[in-house]
C-alpha angles and dihedrals in degrees: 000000000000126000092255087065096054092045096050082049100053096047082052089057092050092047082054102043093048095051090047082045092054091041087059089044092260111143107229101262094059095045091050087052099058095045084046085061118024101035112035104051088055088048094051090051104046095028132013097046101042095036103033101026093228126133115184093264089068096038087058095041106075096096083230085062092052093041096055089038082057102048087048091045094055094041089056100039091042085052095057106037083054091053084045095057098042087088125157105183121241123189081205099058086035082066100044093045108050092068093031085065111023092057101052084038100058091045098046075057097055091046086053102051105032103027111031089029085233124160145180118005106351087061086052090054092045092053087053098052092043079061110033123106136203110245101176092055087042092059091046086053094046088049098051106054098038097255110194110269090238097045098047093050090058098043081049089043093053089042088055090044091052098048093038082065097037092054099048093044092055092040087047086050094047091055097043082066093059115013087179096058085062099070093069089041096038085049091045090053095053095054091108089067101069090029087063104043085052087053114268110153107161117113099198090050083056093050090045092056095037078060099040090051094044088054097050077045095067094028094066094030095248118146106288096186106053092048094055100047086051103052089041090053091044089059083048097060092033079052083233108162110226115239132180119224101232134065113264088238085057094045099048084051099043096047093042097041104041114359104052094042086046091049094057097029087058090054108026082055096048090059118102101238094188094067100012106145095022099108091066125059115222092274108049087047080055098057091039078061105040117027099053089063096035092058097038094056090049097054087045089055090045086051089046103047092048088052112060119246120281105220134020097266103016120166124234096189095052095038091052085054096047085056090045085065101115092170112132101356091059099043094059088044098057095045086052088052090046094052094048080052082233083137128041109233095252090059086045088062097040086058090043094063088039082061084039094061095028097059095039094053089084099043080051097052088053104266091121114103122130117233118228093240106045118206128225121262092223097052118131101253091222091058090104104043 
C-alpha cells in the first residue's frame, strides 16, 4: 500500500468518527481527538507498520504530505491568531485571566525543570501548554448550551487574553534562539503597510496573502508566529478589518473535513508506538495528566473568585471547566512545538491525552449539547457582540 492509501484512510476515519460523535451529542473536534488518540496509534501498530510496511516517516515524506500539512496548518493557525488579536479589553476578564494563566504556567515550569529536567526554551513551551486555552472550542461549547451574552464574552475575552500571551511568549522564545531567523519573518509582517499606502483596500486580499505567507513560514521553518502576530497587528493600526478569503460555510467543512484530521494525523503518526510513553516512569505520565488541568482549574477559580461574578447564579466550578478546554489551540501548539523538535514526540502523546480529558470534562459534565445551528470553529468569537 502506498501513503495515499493511509491518508485517504485516515480522512475517511475522521468523517466517520465525527458523524458517530454527532450521533452521541460530541461536537467534531472532540470526537477527532479521541480517534487521534485512542485509535491511530493502535492502527499504526497492528496495521499500518507490519501489512502495509509504512512507519510515519514515510507516511510525512511524500512533498504532497508536507504541502497540504502546511495549508492546513496556515488556515488553523490563521483562524486563531485572528480570534487572538480581535481583543477589546475588559478589567473583568484582566482579572479572570492573570491567574488563569500565571498559576498552570508556573507549574508547567516547575514540571519542566524539576521533573522532566527541561530547560530554555522547551520549559518555557511546556509552561505555556500547561496555560493555554481553546477558544474556538470554547466558543462551540458556549454556543451550544446558551451561555449568557455578558458571561461568555468575558470567558472569550480571558481566553483571548491567555493565548495572546501564550503566543507571544513561545514566538519571543523562538526567536531568542536565533535573533538573526526574525528579520524575514518581522519584513514580511509589515507588508500591509506599503500595500496600503499604494492602495490596496480589500480585506480579504489581505487575508489571502496573510494565508498564503504563514504557510511559506512554516514551509521554510521561519518564525510563523511572529509573523502572524505582526501582520495581524499592522491591519489593526491601518484599521484594516481581517478578513479571511473564503466563505465561513467553506471554512467549518474544510477544517473539519481535511485540516484538523491532516494536522493529527501528521504528529500522532510520527510517534513511535512501540515505546510511546518510555521515556516516562508511572509517576511522571501521572503528573503530564493531572497536573496541567489541576492547575489550570485552580487558576480559573482564583481568577473567578477576584472578578465578581457575571451573572446572578454563575457557576465557578463550570466556568473553571469551560477555560480548561485546550481543542484546536493545543493541538497546533503542540505540533509547532513537534516540528521545532522543542518536544520530544512522547511527550507529544502524553499532552495529547492531557487535551484529550480536558476537553472532554465538559462534554462529560453535561455541557455538551450540539446547537442546531452549529458555528464555525473558525468564527471570529466577537461575531456576535
Amino acid at each position: 500500500m502506498t501513503p495515499l492509501s493511509f491518508w485517504a484512510l485516515a480522512l475517511c476515519l475522521f468523517a466517520l468518527a465525527s458523524a458517530l460523535g454527532k450521533r452521541f451529542g460530541l461536537i467534531p473536534i472532540v470526537s477527532q481527538l479521541l480517534l487521534a488518540t485512542l485509535v491511530l496509534p493502535p492502527l499504526m501498530l497492528l496495521w499500518v507498520e507490519p501489512h502495509w510496511q509504512l512507519d510515519g516517516a514515510a507516511l510525512v515524506a511524500p512533498a504532497w504530505v508536507k504541502t497540504l500539512y502546511g495549508c492546513g496548518f496556515a488556515l488553523l493557525l490563521g483562524h486563531i491568531l485572528t480570534d487572538v488579536v480581535e481583543l477589546r479589553p475588559d478589567r473583568e476578564a484582566l482579572k479572570l485571566a492573570i491567574p488563569s494563566f500565571l498559576l498552570p504556567f508556573a507549574c508547567g515550569l516547575a514540571c519542566a525543570l524539576w521533573m522532566l529536567d527541561l530547560g530554555g526554551v522547551t520549559a518555557l513551551a511546556l509552561g505555556l501548554v500547561f496555560a493555554i486555552t481553546a477558544i474556538p472550542v470554547l466558543y462551540l461549547y458556549l454556543r451550544a448550551i446558551d451561555y449568557p451574552a455578558a458571561a461568555s464574552r468575558r470567558l472569550l475575552q480571558a481566553a483571548i487574553l491567555i493565548d495572546l500571551a501564550c503566543w507571544l511568549l513561545l514566538g519571543i522564545g523562538q526567536g531568542s534562539l536565533q535573533p538573526g531567523s526574525l528579520a524575514l519573518p518581522l519584513l514580511a509582517a509589515l507588508l500591509p503597510l506599503p500595500l496600503h499606502a499604494l492602495g490596496l483596500r480589500a480585506p480579504r486580499a489581505y487575508g489571502l496573502l496573510f494565508l498564503a505567507l504563514l504557510f511559506g513560514a512554516e514551509h521554510y521553518k521561519l518564525n510563523a508566529l511572529i509573523f502572524g502576530i505582526g501582520y495581524l497587528g499592522c491591519l489593526a493600526w491601518l484599521k484594516v478589518p481581517v478578513r479571511l478569503p473564503l466563505p465561513e460555510a467553506w471554512n467549518r467543512n474544510l477544517q473539519q473535513a481535511a485540516a484538523v484530521p491532516l494536522i493529527l494525523t501528521y504528529g500522532v503518526v510520527q510517534i513511535d508506538v512501540h515505546h510511546a510513553l518510555s521515556g516516562f516512569d508511572a509517576w511522571q505520565l501521572a503528573a503530564l495528566l493531572v497536573l496541567p488541568i489541576a492547575s489550570k482549574l485552580l487558576g480559573n477559580w482564583l481568577g473567578l473568585s477576584w472578578a465578581t461574578p457575571s451573572f446572578a447564579g454563575a457557576s465557578k466550578w463550570r466556568e473553571s471547566l469551560l477555560l480548561n478546554i485546550r481543542g484546536l489551540s493545543e493541538i497546533v501548539f503542540l505540533n509547532l512545538l513537534l516540528s521545532q523538535q522543542l518536544i520530544s514526540p512522547a511527550l507529544y502523546f502524553a499532552l495529547m491525552l492531557m487535551s484529550l480529558v480536558a476537553t472532554l470534562m465538559p462534554a462529560l459534565a453535561g455541557l455538551h449539547r450540539i446547537p442546531l445551528n452549529p458555528v464555525s470553529m473558525a468564527r471570529s468569537p466577537h461575531a456576535e457582540h
